[in-house]
N, C-alpha and C positions, 0 to 999 in steps of 0.2 A: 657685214655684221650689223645688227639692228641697233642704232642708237637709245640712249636709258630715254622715257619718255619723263618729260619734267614739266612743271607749270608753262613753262615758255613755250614747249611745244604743245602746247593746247591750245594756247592762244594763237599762236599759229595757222592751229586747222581751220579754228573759228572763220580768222581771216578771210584764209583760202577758202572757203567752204570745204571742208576735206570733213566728214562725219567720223565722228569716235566710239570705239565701244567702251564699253563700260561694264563691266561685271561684278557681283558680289564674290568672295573666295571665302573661306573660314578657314583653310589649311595648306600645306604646302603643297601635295600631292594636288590638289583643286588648281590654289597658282601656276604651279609647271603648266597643267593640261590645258589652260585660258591661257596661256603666252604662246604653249604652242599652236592654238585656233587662231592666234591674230586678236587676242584682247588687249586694247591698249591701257586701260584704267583699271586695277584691284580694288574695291570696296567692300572693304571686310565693315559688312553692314552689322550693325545689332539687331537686326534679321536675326541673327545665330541664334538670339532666344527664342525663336519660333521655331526655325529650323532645324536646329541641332541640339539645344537643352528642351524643350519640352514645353515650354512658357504657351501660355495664350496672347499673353503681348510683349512689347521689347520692354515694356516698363524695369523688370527684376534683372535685367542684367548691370554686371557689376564693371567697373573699370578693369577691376583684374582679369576678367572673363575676357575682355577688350583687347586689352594687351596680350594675354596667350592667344589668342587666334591669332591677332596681328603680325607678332613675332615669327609664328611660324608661317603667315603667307609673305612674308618680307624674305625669311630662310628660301622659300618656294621659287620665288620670282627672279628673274633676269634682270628685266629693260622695262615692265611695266612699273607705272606711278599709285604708287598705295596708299589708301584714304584709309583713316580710322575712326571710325563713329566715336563720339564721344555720348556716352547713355545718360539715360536721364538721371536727373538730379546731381549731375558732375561737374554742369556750368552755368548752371541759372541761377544761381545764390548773387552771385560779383563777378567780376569780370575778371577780379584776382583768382577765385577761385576756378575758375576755365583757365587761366594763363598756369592753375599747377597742376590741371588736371592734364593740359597740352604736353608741358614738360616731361610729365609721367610717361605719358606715351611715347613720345617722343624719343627719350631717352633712353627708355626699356627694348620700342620694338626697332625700331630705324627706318621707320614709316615717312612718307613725305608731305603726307597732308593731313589733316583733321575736318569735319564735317560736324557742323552743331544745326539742328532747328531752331528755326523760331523766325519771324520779322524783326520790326522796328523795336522789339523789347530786346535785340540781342543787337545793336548796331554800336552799341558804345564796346560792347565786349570784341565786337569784329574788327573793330576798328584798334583797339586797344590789344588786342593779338598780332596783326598784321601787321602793327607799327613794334610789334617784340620781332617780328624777323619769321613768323609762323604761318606756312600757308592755310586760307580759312575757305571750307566749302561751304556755302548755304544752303539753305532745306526750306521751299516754303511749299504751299497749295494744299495737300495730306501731308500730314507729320504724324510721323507712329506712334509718337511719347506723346501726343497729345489726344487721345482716342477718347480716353475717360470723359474728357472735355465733349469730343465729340460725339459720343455715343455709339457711332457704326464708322462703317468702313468704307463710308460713301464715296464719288467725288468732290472734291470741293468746287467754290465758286459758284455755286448754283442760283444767285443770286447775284444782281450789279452791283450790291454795294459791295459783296465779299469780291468780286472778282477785281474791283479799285482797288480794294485793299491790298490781294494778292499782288497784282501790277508795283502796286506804291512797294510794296515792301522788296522787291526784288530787283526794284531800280536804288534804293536806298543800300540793300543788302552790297551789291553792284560798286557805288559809290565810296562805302566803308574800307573797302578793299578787300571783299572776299576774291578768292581766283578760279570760281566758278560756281555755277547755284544748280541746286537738283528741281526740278518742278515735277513733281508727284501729284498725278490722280487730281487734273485740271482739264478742262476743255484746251482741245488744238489752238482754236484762233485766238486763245489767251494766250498759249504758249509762245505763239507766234508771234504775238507783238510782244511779249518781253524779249524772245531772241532777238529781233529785232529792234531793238532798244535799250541793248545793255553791251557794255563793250567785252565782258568778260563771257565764256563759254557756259549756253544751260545744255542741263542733261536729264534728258525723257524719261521719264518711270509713267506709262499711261497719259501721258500729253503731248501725244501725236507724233509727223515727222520732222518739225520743222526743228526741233530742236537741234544743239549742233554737236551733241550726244544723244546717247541712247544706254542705261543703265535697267537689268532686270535680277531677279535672285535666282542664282544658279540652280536652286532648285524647283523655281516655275519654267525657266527654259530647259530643263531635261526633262519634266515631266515627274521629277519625285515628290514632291508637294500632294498632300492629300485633297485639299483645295487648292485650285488656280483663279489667281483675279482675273476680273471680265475683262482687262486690257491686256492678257496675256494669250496666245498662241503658243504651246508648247512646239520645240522641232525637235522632241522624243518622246518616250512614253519610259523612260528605264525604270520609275517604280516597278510598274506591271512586270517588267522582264525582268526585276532582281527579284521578286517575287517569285515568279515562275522559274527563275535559276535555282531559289533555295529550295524551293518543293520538289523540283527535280532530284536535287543531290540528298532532303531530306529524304524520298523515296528510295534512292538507292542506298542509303544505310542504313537503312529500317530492313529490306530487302538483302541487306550486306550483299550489295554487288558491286 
């Protein structure tokens, strides 16, 4: 029987070199079928506002919205460890205010981790989490809550001084006591020397392989996404074919056959 994967065991892999998955999930039916493939990480991303509500960005999701997905991918799951995005404007105020927005989640869904954006403007609050007893992921490189700012949906780092900053902030992030950082939509040889350079485990969304995870949204590796990022490779196409399944059946009941 597979053991419950927990913070320890992550850091574990790190060690070992042992590579982890990492998935988005938004519901239980999603959790089952990623435990059954061999996924060891659940990240019920705020993704879900693009994904499943309809949003053009994760900006308008709510914490309630957060916790109902969560809950039911926590119902879902066996033995994987489940993250829960905290959305924007739930912990940037104080660091009181993330330590009740943590609680909330925490309480409601029975999730094991939580996940906030941001660098060195969120070090006191990670550090102020982790010292309550709460495991804390970090988000640095592209952060989604912060697009407005950015204007597009580029990579980041494309520049020396932004790719220092990046590095600074995710060896601080590291420091604070987060138990693992995501590095999103960065160059490889940057990713590579923060892996390289942080004791706790990062996890790839678009920044190469060296990371000692790999995280992507369950709906760009099946292929349901109407847009796919340039760092993504679908290994399906199932829009297309839930498409042509309903056309099918809508055919035949039009046809009443």
């Amino acid at each position: 029987m597979k053991k419950k994967v927990t913070a320890a065991t992550l850091l574990a892999a790190k060690n070992n070199q042992q590579p982890q998955v990492w998935l988005t999930a938004y519901d239980a039916g999603a959790a089952r079928m990623a435990e059954e493939a061999g996924v060891d990480v659940l990240l019920v991303g705020d993704s879900l506002g693009m994904v499943n509500l309809g949003y053009d960005t994760t900006i308008p999701v709510t914490l309630d919205d957060m916790i109902l997905h969560t809950a039911a991918v926590v119902r879902g799951r066996k033995n994987a460890w489940v993250v829960c995005d905290l959305p924007f404007g739930t912990y940037q105020q104080s660091k009181e205010q993330a330590l009740t927005s943590c609680v909330k989640v925490l309480q409601q869904t029975g999730c094991d981790a939580i996940k906030l954006e941001g660098g060195a403007n969120m070090l006191n609050t990670i550090t102020f989490l982790s010292q309550a007893g709460i495991a804390v992921v970090g988000h640095v490189g592209f952060t989604p809550q912060s697009v407005k700012k950015f204007g597009n949906f580029k990579q980041r780092a494309a520049t020396k001084a932004e790719s220092q900053h990046i590095y600074a902030d995710a060896l601080a992030i590291a420091q604070a006591g987060a138990v693992a950082i995501v590095l999103e939509h960065i160059p490889s040889d940057l990713a590579e020397k923060i892996t390289t350079n942080i004791t706790i485990p990062t996890v790839g969304i678009g920044a190469g392989a060296a990371c000692d995870a790999q995280v992507l949204v369950w709906h760009d590796v099946l292929g349901l996404s109407e847009t796919i990022p340039p760092f993504v490779q679908p290994y399906a196409n199932l829009r297309q074919d839930a498409i042509s399944a309903i056309a099918t059946w809508a055919k035949d009941v039009r046809n009443q056959s």
